[in-house]
mmCIF file of the N, C-alpha and C atoms, coordinates in Angstrom:
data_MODEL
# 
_entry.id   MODEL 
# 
loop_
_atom_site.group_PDB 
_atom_site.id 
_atom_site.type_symbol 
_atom_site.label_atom_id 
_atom_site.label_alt_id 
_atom_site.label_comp_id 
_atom_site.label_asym_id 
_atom_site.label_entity_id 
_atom_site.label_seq_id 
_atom_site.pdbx_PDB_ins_code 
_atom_site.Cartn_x 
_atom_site.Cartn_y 
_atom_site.Cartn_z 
_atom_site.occupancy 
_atom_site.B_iso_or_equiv 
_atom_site.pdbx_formal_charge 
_atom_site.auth_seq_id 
_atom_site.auth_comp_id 
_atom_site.auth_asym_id 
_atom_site.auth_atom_id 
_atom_site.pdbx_PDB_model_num 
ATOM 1   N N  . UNK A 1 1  ? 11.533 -2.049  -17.597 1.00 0.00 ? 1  UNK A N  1 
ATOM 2   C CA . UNK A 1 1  ? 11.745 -1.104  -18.668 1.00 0.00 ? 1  UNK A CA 1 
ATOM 3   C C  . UNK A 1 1  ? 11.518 0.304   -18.111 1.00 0.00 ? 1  UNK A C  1 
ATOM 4   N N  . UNK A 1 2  ? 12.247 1.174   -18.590 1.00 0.00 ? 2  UNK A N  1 
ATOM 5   C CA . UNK A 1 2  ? 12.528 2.368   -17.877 1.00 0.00 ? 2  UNK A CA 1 
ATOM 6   C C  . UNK A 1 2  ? 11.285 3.551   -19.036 1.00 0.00 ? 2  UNK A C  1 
ATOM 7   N N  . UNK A 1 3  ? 10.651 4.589   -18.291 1.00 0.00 ? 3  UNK A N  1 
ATOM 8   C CA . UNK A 1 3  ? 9.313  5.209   -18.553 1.00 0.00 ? 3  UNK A CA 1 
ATOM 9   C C  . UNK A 1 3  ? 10.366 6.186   -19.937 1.00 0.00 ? 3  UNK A C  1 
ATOM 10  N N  . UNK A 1 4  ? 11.468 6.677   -19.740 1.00 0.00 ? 4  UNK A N  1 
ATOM 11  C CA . UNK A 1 4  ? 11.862 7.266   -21.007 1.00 0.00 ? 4  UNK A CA 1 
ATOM 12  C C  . UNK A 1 4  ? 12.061 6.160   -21.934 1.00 0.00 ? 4  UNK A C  1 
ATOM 13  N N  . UNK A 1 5  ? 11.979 5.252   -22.119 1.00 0.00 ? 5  UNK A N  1 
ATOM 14  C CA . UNK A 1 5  ? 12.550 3.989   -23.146 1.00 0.00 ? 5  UNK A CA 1 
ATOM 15  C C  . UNK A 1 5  ? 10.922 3.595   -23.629 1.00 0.00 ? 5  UNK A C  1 
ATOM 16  N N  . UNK A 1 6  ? 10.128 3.368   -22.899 1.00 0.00 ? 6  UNK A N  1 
ATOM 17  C CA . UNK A 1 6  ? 8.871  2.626   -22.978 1.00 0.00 ? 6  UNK A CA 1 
ATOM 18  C C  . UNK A 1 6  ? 8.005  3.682   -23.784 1.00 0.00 ? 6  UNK A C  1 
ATOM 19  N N  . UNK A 1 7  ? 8.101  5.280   -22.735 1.00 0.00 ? 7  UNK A N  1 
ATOM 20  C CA . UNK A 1 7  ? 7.362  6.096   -23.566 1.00 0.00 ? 7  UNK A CA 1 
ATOM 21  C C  . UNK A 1 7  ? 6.051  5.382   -23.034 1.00 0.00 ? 7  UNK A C  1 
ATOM 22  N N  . UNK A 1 8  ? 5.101  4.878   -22.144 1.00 0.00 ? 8  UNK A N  1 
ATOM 23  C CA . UNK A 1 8  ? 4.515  4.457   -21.832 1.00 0.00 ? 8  UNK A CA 1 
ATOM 24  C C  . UNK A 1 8  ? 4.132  4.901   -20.270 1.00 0.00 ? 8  UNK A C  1 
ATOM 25  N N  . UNK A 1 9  ? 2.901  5.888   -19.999 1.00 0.00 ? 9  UNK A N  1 
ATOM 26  C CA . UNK A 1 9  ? 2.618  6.055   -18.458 1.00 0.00 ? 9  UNK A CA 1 
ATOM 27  C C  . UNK A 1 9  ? 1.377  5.537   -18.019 1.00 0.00 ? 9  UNK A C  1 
ATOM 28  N N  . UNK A 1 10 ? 1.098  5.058   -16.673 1.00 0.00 ? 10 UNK A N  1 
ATOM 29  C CA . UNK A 1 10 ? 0.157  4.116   -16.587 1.00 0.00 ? 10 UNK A CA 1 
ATOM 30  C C  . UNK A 1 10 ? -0.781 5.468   -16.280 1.00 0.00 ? 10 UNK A C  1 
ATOM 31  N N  . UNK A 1 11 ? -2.114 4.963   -16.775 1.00 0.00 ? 11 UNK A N  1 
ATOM 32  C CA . UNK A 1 11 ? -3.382 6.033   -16.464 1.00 0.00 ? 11 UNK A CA 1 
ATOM 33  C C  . UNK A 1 11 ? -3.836 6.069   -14.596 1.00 0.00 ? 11 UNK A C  1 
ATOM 34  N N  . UNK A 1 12 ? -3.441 4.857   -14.074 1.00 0.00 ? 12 UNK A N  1 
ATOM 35  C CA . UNK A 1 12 ? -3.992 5.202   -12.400 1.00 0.00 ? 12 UNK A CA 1 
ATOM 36  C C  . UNK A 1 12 ? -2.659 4.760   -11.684 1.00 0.00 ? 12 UNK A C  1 
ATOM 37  N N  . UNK A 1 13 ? -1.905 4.870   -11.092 1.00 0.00 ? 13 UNK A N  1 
ATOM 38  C CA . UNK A 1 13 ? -1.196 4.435   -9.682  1.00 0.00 ? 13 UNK A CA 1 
ATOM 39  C C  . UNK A 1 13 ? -1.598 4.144   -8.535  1.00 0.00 ? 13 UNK A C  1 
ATOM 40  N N  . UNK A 1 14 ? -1.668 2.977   -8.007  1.00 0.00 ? 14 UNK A N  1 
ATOM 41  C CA . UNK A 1 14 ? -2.322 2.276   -7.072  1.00 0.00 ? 14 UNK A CA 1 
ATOM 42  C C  . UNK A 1 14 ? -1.126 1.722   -6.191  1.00 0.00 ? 14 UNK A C  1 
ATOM 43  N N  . UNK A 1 15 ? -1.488 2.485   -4.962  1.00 0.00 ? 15 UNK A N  1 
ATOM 44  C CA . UNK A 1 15 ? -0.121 2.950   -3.647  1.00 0.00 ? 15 UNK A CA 1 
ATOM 45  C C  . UNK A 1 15 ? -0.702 2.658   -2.305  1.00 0.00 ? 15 UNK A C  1 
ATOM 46  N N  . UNK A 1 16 ? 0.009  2.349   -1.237  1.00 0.00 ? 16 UNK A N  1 
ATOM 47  C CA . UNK A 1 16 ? -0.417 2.516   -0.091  1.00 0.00 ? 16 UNK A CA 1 
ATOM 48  C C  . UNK A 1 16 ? 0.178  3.946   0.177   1.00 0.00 ? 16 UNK A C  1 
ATOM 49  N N  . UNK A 1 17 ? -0.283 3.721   1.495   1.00 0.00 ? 17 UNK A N  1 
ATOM 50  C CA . UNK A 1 17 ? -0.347 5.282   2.140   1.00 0.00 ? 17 UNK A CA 1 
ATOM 51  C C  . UNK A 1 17 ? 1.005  5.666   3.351   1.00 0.00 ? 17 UNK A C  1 
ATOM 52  N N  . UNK A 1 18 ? 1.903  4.544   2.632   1.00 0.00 ? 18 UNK A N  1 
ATOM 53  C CA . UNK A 1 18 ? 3.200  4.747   3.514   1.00 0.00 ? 18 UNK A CA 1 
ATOM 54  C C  . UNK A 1 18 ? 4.151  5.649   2.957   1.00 0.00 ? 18 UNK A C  1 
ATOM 55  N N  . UNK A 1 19 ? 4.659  6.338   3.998   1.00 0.00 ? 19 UNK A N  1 
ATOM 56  C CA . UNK A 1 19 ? 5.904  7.371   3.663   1.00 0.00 ? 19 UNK A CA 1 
ATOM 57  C C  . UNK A 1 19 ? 6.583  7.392   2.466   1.00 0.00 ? 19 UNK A C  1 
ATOM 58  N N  . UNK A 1 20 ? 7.037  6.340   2.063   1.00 0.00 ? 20 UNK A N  1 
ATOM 59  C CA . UNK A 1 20 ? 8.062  6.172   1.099   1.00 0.00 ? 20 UNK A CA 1 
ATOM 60  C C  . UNK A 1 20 ? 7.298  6.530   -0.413  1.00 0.00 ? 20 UNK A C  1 
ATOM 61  N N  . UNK A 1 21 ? 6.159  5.999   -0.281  1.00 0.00 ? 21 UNK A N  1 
ATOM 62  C CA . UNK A 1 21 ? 5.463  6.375   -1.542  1.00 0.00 ? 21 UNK A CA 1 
ATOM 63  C C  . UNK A 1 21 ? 4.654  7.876   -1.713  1.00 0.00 ? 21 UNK A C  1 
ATOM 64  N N  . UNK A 1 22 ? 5.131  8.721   -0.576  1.00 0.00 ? 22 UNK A N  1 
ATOM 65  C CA . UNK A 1 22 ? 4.887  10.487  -0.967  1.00 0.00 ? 22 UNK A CA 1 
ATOM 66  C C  . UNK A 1 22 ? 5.256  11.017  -2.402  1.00 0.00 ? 22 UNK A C  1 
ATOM 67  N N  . UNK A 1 23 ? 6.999  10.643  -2.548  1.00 0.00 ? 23 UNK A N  1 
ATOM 68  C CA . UNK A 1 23 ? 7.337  11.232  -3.820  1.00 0.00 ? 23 UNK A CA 1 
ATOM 69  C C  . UNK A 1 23 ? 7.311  10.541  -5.160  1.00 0.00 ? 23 UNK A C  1 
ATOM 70  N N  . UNK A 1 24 ? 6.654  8.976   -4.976  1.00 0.00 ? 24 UNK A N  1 
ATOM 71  C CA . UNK A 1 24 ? 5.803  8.760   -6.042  1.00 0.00 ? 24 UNK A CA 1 
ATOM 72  C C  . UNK A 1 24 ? 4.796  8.893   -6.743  1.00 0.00 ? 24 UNK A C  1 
ATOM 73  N N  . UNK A 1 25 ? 3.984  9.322   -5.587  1.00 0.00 ? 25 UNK A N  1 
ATOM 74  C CA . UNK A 1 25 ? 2.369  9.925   -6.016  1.00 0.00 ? 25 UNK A CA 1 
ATOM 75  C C  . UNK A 1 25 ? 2.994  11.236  -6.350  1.00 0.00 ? 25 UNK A C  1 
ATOM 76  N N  . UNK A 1 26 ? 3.654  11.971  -6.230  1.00 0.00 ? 26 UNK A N  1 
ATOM 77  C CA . UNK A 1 26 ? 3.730  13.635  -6.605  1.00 0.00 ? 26 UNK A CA 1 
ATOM 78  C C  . UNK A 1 26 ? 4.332  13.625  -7.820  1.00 0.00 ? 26 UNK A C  1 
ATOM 79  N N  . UNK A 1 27 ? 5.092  12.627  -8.210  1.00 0.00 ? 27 UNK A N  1 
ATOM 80  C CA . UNK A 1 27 ? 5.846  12.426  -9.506  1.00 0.00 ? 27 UNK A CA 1 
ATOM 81  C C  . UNK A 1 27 ? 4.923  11.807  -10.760 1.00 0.00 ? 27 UNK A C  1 
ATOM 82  N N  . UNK A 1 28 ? 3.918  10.640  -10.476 1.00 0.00 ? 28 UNK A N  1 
ATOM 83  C CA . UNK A 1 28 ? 2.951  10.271  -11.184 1.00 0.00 ? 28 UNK A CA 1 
ATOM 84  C C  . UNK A 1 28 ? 1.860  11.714  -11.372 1.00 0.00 ? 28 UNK A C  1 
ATOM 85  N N  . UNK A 1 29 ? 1.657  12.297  -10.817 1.00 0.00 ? 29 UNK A N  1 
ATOM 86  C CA . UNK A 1 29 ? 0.612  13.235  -10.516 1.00 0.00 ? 29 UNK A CA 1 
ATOM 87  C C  . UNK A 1 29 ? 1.276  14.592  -11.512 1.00 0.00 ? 29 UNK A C  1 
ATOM 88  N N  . UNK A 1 30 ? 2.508  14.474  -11.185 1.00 0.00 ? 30 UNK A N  1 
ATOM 89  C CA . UNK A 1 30 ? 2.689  15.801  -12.113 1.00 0.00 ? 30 UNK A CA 1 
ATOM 90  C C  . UNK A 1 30 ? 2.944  14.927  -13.927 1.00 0.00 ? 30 UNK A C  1 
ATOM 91  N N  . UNK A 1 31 ? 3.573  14.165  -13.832 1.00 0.00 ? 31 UNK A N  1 
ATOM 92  C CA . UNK A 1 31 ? 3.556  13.404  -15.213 1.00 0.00 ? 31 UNK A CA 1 
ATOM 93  C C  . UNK A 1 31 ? 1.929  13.579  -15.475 1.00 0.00 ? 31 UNK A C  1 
ATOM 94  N N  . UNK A 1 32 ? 1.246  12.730  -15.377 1.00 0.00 ? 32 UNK A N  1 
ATOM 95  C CA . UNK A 1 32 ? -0.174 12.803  -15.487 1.00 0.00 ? 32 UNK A CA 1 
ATOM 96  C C  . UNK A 1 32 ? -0.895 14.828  -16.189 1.00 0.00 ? 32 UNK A C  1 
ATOM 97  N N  . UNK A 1 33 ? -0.285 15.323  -15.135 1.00 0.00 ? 33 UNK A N  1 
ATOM 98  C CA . UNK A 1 33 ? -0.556 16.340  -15.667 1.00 0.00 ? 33 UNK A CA 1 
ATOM 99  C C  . UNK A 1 33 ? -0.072 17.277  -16.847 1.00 0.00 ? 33 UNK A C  1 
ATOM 100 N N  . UNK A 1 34 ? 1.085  16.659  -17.594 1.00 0.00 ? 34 UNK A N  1 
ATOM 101 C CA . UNK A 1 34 ? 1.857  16.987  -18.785 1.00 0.00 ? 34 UNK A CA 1 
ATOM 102 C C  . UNK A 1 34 ? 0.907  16.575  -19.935 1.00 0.00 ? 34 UNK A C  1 
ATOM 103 N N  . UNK A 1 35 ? -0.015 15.448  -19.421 1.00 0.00 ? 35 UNK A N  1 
ATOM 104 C CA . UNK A 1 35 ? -0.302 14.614  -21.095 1.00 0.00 ? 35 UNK A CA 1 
ATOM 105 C C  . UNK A 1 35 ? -1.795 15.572  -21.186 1.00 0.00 ? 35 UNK A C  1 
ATOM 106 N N  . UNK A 1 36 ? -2.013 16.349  -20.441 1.00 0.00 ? 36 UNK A N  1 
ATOM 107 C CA . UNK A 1 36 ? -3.718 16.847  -20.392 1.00 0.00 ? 36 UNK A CA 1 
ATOM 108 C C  . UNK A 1 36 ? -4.835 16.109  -20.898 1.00 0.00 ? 36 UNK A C  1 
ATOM 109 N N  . UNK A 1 37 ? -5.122 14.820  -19.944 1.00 0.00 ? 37 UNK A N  1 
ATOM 110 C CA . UNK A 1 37 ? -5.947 14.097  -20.647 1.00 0.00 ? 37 UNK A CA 1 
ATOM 111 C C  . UNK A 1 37 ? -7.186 13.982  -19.114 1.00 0.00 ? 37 UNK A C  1 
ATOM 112 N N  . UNK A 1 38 ? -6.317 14.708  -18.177 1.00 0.00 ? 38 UNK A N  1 
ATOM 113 C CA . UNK A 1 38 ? -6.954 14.636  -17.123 1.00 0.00 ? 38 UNK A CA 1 
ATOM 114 C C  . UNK A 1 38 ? -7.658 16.008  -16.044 1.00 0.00 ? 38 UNK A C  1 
ATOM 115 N N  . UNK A 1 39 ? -8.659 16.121  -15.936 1.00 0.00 ? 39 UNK A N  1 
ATOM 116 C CA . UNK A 1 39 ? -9.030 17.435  -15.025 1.00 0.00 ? 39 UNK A CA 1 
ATOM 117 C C  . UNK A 1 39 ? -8.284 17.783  -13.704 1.00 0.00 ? 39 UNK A C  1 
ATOM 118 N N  . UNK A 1 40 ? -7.887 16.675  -13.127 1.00 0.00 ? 40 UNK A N  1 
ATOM 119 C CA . UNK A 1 40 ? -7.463 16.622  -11.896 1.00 0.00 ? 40 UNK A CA 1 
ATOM 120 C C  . UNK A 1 40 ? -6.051 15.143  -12.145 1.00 0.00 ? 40 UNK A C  1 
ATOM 121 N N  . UNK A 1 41 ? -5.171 15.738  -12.268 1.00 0.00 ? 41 UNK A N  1 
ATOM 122 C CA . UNK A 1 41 ? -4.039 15.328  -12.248 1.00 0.00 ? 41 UNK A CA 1 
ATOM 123 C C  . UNK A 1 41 ? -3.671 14.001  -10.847 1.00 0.00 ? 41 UNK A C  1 
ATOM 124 N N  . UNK A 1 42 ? -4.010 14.564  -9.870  1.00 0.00 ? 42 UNK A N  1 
ATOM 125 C CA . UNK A 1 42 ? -3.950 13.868  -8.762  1.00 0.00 ? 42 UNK A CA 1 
ATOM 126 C C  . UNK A 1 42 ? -4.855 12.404  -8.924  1.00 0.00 ? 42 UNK A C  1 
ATOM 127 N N  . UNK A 1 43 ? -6.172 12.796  -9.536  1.00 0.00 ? 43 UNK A N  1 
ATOM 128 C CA . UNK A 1 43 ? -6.898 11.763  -8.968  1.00 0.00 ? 43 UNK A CA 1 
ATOM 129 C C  . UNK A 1 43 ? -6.375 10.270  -9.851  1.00 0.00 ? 43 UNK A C  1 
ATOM 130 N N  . UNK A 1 44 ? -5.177 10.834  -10.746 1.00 0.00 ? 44 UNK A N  1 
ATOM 131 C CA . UNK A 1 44 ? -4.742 9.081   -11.121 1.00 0.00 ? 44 UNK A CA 1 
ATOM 132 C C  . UNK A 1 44 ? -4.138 8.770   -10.049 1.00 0.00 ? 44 UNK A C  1 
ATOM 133 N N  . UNK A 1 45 ? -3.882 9.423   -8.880  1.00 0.00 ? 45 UNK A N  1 
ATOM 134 C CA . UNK A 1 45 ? -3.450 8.232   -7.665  1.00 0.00 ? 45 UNK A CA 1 
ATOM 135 C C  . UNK A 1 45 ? -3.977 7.864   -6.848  1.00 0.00 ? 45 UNK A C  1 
ATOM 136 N N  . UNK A 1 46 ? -4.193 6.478   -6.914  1.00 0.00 ? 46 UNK A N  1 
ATOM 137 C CA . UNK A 1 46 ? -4.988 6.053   -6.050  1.00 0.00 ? 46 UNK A CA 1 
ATOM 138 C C  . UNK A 1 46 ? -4.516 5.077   -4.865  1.00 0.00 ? 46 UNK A C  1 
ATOM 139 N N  . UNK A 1 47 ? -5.039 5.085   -3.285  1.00 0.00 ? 47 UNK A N  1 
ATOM 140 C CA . UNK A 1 47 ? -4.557 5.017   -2.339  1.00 0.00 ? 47 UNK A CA 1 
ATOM 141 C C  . UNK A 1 47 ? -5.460 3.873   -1.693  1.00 0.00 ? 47 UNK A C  1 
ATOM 142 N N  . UNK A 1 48 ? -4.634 2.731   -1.584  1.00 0.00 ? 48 UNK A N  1 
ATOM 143 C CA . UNK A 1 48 ? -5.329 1.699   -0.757  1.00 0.00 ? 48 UNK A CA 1 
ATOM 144 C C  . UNK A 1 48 ? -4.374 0.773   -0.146  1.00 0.00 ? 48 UNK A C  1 
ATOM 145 N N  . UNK A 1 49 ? -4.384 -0.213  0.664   1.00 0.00 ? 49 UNK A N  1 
ATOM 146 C CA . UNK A 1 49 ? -3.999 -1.627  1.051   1.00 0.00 ? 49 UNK A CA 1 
ATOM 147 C C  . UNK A 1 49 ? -3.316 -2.047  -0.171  1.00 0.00 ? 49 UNK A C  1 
ATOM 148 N N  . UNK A 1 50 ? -1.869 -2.737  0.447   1.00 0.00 ? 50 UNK A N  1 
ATOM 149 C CA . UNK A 1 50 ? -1.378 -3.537  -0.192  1.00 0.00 ? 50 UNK A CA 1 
ATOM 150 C C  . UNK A 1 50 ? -1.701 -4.869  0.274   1.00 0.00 ? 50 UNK A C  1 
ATOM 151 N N  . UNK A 1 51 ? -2.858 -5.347  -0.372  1.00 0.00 ? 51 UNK A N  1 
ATOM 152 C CA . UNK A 1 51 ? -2.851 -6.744  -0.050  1.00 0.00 ? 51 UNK A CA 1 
ATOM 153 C C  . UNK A 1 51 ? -2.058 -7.761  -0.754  1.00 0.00 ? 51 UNK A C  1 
ATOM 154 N N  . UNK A 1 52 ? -1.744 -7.392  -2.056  1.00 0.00 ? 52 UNK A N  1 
ATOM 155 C CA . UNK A 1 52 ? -0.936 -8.268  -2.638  1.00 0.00 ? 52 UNK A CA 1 
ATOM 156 C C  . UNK A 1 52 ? 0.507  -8.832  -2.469  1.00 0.00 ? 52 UNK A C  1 
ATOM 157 N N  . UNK A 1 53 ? 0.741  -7.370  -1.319  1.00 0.00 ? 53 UNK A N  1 
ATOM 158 C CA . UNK A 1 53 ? 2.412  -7.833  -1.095  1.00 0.00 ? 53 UNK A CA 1 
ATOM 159 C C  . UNK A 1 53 ? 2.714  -9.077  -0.114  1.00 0.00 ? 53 UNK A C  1 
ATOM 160 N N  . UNK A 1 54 ? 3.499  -9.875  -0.685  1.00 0.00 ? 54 UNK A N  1 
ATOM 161 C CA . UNK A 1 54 ? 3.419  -10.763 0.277   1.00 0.00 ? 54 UNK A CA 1 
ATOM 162 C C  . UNK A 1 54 ? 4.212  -11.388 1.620   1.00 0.00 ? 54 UNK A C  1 
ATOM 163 N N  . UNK A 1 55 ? 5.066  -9.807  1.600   1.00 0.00 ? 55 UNK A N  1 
ATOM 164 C CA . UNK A 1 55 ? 5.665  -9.669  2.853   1.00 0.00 ? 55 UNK A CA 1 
ATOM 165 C C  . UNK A 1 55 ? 4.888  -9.052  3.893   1.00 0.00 ? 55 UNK A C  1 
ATOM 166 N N  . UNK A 1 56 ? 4.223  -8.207  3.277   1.00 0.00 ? 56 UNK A N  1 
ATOM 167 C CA . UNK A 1 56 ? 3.233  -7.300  4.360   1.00 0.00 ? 56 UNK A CA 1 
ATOM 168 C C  . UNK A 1 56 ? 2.248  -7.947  4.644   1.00 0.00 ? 56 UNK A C  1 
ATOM 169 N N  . UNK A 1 57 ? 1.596  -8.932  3.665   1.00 0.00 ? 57 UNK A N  1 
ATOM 170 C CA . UNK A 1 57 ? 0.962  -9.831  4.089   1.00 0.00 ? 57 UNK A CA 1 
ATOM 171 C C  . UNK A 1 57 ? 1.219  -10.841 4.999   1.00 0.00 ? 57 UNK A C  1 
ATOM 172 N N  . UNK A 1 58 ? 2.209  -11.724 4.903   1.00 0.00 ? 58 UNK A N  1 
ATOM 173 C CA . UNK A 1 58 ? 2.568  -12.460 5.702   1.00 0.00 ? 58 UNK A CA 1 
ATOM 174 C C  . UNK A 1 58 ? 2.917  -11.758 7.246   1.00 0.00 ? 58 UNK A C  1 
ATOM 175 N N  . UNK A 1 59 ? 3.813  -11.023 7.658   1.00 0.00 ? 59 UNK A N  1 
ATOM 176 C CA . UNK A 1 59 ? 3.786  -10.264 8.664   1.00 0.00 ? 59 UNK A CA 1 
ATOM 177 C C  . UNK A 1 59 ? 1.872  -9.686  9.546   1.00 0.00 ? 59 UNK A C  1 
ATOM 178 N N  . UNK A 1 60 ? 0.953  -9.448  8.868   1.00 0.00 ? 60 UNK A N  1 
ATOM 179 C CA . UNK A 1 60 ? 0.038  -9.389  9.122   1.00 0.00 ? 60 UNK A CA 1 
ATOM 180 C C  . UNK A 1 60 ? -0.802 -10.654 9.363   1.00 0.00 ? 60 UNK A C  1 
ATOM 181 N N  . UNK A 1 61 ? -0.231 -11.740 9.090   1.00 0.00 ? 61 UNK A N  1 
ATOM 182 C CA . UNK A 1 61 ? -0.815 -13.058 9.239   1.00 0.00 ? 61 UNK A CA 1 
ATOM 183 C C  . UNK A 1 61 ? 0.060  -13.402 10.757  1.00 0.00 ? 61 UNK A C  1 
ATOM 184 N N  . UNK A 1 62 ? 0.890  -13.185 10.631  1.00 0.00 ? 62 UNK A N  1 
ATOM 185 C CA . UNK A 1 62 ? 2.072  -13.809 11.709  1.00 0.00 ? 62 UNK A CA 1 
ATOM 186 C C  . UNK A 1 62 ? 1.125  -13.072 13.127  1.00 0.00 ? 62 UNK A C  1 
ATOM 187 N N  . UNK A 1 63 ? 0.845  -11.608 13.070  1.00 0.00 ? 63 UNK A N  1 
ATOM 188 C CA . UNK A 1 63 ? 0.328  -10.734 13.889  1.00 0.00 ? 63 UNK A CA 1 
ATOM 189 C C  . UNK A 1 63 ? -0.607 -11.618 14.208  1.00 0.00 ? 63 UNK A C  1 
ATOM 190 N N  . UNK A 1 64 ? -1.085 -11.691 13.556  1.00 0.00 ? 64 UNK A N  1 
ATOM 191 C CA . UNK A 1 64 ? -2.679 -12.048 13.703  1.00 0.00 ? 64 UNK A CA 1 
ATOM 192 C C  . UNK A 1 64 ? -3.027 -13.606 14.707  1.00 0.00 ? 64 UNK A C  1 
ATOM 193 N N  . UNK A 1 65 ? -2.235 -14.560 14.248  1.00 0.00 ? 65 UNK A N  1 
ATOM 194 C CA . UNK A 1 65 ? -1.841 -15.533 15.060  1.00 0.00 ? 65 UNK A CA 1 
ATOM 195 C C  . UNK A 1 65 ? -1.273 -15.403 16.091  1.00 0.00 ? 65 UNK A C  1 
ATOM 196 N N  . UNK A 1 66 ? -0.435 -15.000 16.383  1.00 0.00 ? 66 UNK A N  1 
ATOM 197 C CA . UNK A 1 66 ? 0.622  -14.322 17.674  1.00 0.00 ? 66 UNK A CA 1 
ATOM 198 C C  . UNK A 1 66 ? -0.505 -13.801 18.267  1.00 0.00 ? 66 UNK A C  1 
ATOM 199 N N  . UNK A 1 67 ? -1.620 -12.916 18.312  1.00 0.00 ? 67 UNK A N  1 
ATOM 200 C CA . UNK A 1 67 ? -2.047 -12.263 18.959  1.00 0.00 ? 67 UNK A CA 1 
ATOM 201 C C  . UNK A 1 67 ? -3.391 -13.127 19.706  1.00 0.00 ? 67 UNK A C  1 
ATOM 202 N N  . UNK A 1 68 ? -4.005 -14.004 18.758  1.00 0.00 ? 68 UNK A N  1 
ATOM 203 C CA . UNK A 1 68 ? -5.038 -14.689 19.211  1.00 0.00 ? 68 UNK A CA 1 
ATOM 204 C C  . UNK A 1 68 ? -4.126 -15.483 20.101  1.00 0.00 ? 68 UNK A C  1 
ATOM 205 N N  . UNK A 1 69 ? -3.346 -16.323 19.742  1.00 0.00 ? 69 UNK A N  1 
ATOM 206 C CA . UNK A 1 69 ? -2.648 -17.339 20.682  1.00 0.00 ? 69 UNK A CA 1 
ATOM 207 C C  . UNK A 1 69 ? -2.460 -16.427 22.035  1.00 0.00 ? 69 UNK A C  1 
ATOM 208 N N  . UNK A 1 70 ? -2.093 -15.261 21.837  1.00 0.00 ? 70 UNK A N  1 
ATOM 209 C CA . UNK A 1 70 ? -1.413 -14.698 23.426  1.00 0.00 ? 70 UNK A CA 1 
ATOM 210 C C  . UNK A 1 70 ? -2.719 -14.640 24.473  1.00 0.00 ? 70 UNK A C  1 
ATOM 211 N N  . UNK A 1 71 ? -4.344 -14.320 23.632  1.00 0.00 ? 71 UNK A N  1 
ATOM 212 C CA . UNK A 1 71 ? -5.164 -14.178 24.139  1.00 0.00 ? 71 UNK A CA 1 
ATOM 213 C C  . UNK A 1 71 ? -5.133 -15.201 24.726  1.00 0.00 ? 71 UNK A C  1 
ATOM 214 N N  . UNK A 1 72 ? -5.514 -16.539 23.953  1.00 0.00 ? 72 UNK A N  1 
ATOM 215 C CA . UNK A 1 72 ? -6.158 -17.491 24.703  1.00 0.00 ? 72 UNK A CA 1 
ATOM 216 C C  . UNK A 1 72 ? -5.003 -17.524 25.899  1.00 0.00 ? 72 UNK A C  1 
ATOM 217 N N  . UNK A 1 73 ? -3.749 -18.015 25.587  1.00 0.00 ? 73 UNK A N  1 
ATOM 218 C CA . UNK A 1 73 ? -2.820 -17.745 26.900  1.00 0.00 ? 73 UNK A CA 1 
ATOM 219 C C  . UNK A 1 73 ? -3.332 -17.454 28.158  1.00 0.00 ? 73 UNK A C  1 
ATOM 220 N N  . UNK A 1 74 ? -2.848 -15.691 27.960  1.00 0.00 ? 74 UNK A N  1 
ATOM 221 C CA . UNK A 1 74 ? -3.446 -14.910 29.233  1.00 0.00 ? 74 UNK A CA 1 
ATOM 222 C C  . UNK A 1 74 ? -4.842 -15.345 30.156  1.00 0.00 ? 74 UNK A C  1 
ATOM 223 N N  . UNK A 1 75 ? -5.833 -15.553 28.500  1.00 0.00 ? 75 UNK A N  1 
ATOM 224 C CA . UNK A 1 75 ? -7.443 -16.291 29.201  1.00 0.00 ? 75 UNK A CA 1 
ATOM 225 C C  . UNK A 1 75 ? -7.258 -17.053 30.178  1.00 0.00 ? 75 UNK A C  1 
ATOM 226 N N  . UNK A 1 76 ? -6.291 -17.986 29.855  1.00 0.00 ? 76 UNK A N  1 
ATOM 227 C CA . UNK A 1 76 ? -5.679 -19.422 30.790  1.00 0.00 ? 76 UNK A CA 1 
ATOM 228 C C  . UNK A 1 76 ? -5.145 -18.650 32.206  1.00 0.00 ? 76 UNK A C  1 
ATOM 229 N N  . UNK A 1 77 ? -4.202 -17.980 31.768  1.00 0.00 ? 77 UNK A N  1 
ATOM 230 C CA . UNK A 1 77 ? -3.634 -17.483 32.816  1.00 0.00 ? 77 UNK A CA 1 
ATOM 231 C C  . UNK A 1 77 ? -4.454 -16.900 34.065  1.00 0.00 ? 77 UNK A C  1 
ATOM 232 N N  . UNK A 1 78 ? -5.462 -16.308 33.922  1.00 0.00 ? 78 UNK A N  1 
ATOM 233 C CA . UNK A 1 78 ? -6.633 -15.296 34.918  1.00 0.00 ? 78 UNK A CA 1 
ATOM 234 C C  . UNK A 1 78 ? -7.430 -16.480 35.307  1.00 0.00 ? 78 UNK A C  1 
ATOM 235 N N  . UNK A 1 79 ? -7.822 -17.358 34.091  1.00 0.00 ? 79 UNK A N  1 
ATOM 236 C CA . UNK A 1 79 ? -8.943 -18.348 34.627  1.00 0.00 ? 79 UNK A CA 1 
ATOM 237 C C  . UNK A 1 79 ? -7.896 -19.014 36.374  1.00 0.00 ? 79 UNK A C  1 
ATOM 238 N N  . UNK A 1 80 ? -6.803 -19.711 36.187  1.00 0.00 ? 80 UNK A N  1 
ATOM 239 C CA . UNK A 1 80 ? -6.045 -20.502 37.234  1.00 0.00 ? 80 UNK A CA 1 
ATOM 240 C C  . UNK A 1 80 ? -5.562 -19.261 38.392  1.00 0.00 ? 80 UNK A C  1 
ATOM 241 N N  . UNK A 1 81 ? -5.782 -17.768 37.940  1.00 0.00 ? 81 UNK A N  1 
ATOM 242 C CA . UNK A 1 81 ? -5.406 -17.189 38.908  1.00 0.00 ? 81 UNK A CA 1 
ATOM 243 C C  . UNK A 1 81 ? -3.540 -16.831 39.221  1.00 0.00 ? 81 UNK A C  1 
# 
């Protein structure tokens, strides 16, 4: 549902800190600041980890495996010389 139809703005925005989401936080932030319910307009955005996504998640799992496995590998590899 689209924010002119709903008439409905969320009080916090909760974003990671990647590029693409610059001109969302500046767009929530100035909305925010139309309804004057807030001292600081900005601070409804808030900036953390997407843990929930579950592409970025998965990709960070994949890493994470890939990387221990390469260790032990290499370990192997130096131990035989």
């Amino acid at each position: 549902m689209y924010l002119n139809k709903s008439k409905v703005l969320l009080n916090y925005l909760r974003i990671d800190k990647g590029t693409e989401y610059g001109v969302m936080a500046s767009i929530h932030a100035y909305l925010r600041s139309k309804c004057d319910d807030l001292d600081d307009p900005i601070e409804s955005v808030l900036f953390g980890p997407s843990t929930a996504n579950k592409i970025e998640r998965w990709w960070r799992d994949l890493h994470e495996r890939m990387e221990k496995g390469l260790k032990v590998y290499l370990a192997k590899l130096l131990e035989t010389h």
